[in-house]
C-alpha positions as CSV (number, residue, x, y, z in Angstrom):
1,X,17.3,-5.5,-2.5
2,X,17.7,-8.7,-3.4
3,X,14.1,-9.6,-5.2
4,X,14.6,-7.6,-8.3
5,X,12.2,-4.8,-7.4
6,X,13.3,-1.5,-7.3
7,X,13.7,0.9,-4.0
8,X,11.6,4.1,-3.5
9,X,14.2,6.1,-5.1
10,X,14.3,4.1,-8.3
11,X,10.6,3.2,-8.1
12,X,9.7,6.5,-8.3
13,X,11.5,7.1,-11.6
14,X,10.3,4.1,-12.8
15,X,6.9,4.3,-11.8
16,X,6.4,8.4,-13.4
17,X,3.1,9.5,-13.7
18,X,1.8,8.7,-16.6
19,X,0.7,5.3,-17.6
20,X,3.0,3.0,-20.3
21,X,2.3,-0.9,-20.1
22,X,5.9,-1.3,-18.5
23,X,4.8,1.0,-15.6
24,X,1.4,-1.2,-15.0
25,X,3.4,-4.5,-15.0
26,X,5.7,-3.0,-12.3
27,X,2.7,-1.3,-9.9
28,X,1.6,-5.1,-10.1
29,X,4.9,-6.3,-9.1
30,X,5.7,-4.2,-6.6
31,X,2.0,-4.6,-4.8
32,X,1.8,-8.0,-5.5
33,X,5.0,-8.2,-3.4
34,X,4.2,-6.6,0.0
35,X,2.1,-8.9,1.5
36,X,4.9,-11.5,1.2
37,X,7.6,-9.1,2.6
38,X,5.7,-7.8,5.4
39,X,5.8,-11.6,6.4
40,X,9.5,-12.1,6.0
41,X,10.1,-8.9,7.9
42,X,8.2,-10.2,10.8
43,X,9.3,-13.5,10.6
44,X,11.7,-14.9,13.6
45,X,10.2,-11.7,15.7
46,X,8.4,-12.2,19.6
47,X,5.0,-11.0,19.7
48,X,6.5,-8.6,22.6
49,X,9.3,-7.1,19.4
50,X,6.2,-6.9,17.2
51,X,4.6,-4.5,19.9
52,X,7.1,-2.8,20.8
53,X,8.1,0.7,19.8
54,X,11.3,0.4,16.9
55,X,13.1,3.2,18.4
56,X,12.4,6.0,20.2
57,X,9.5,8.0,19.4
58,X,8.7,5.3,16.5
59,X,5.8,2.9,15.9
60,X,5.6,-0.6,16.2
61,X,5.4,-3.7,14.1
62,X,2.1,-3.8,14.8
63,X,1.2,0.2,14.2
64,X,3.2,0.6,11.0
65,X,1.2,-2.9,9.5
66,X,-2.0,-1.1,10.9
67,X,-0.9,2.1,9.3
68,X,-0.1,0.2,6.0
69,X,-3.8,-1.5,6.0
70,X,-5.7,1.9,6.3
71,X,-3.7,3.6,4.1
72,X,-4.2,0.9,1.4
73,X,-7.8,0.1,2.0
74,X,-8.3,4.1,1.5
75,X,-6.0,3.9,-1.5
76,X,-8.5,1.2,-3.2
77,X,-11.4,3.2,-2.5
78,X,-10.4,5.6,-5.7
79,X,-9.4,2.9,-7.6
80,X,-12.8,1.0,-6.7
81,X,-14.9,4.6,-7.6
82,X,-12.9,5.7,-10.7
83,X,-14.3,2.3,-12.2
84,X,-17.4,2.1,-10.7
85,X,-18.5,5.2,-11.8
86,X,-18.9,8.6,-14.0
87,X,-17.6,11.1,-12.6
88,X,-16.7,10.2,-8.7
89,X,-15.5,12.5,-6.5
90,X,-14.4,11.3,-3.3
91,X,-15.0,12.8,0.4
92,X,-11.6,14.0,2.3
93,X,-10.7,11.0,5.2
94,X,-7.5,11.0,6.6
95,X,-6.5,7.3,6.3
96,X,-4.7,7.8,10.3
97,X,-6.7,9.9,12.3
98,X,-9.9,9.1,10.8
99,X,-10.1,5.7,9.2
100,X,-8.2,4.1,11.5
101,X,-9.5,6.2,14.5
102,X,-13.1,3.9,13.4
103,X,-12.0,0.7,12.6
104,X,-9.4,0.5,15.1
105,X,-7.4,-2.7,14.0
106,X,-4.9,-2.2,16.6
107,X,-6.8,-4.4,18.5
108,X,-6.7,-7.4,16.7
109,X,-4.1,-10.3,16.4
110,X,-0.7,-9.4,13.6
111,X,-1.7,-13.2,12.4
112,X,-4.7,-12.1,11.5
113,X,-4.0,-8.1,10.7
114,X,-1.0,-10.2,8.0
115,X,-3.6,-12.6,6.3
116,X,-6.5,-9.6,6.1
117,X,-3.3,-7.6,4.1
118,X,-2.5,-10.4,2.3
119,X,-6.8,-11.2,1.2
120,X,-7.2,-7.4,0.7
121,X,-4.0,-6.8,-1.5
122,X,-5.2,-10.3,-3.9
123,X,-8.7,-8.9,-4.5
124,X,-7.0,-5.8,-5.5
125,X,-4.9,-7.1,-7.7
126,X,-7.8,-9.0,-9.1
127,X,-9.3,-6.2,-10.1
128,X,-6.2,-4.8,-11.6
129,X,-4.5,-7.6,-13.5
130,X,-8.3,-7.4,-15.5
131,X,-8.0,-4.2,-16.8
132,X,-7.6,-2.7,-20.2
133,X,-4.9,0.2,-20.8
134,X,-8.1,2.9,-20.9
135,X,-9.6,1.7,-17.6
136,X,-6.4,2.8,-16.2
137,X,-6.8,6.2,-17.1
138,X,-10.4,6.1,-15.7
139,X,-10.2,8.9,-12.6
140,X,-11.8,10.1,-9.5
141,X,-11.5,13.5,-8.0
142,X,-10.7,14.1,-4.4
143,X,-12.2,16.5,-2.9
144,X,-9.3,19.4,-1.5
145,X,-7.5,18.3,-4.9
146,X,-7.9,20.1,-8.1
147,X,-6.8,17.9,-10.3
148,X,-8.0,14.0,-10.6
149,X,-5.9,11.0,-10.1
150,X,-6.3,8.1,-12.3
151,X,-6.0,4.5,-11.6
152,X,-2.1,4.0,-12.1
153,X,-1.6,7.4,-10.3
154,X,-3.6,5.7,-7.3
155,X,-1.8,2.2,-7.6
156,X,1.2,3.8,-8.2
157,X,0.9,6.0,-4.9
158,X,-0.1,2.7,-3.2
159,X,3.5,1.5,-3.9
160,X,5.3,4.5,-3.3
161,X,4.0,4.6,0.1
162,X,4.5,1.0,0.4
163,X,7.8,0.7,-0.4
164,X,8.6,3.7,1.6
165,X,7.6,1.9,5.1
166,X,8.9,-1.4,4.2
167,X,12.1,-0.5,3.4
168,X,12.0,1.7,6.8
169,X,11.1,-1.3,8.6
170,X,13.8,-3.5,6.8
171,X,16.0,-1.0,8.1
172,X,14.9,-0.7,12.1
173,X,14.6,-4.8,12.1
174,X,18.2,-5.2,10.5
175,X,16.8,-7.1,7.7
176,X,17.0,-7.5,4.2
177,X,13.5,-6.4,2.1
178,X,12.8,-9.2,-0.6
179,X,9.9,-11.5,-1.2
């Protein structure tokens, strides 16, 4: 890549579990990042390539943004919990088949699915970029999961996954990932 940041394979030596101030500066980084990639990998691109299918038997554009929107709103949701309050344990929604199956953002324009991303991922990183190293470890327990996941173990999942579908999509378009 040509923007500095790591791929999935080194992010996720980079990004280990447990929390250091180096790892916290990158988390930021990296999700700071993919609203402005998403835009450079849709950029040049007909409404009707946006839409369509990247291959066979692949999603979309459109349904891989979508998927990266539920999956990131119900990756904030532990975050949002662990600092909210003593002792949260969170219910088991599949970000897919049950969060999206609701809000159903399919529907609406990629403009507009791009800026909501974009507004979502900058209150995020709000909150983030205000906390102190111990808020970090605050946690949340999921509920299926035995053991709880911090903060940085949420945000850093966040980018794993992130990184994961970008780069895919940088690969289908034919285009480079970088901010």
């Amino acid at each position: 890549m040509n923007d500095g940041l790591p791929i999935k394979v080194e992010l996720g030596k980079q990004l280990a579990t447990r929390q250091s101030p180096e790892r916290i500066k990158l988390a930021l980084a990296v999700l700071g990042a993919s609203p402005q990639r998403l835009r450079n990998l849709r950029a040049g691109l007909t409404e009707a390539e946006l839409t369509a299918p990247l291959g066979n038997g692949e999603r979309s554009f459109k349904r891989d943004l979508t998927h990266l929107i539920y999956c990131a709103e119900r990756g904030e949701y532990p975050i949002v919990h662990a600092l909210l309050l003593e002792l949260p344990q969170l219910p088991r929604i599949h970000a897919e088949r049950d969060w999206g199956n609701l809000m159903r953002y399919e529907t609406f324009p990629i403009a507009e699915l791009l800026d909501y991303f974009d507004f979502r991922r900058r209150a995020l990183l709000h909150i983030l970029r205000g906390l102190q190293p111990e808020q970090w470890q605050r946690s949340v327990l999921r509920e299926g999961v035995k053991r709880s996941e911090s903060v940085y173990y949420a945000a850093r999942g966040l980018c794993l996954h992130e990184v994961e579908h970008l780069e895919d999509l940088a690969k289908k378009l034919r285009k480079t990932l970088n901010p």
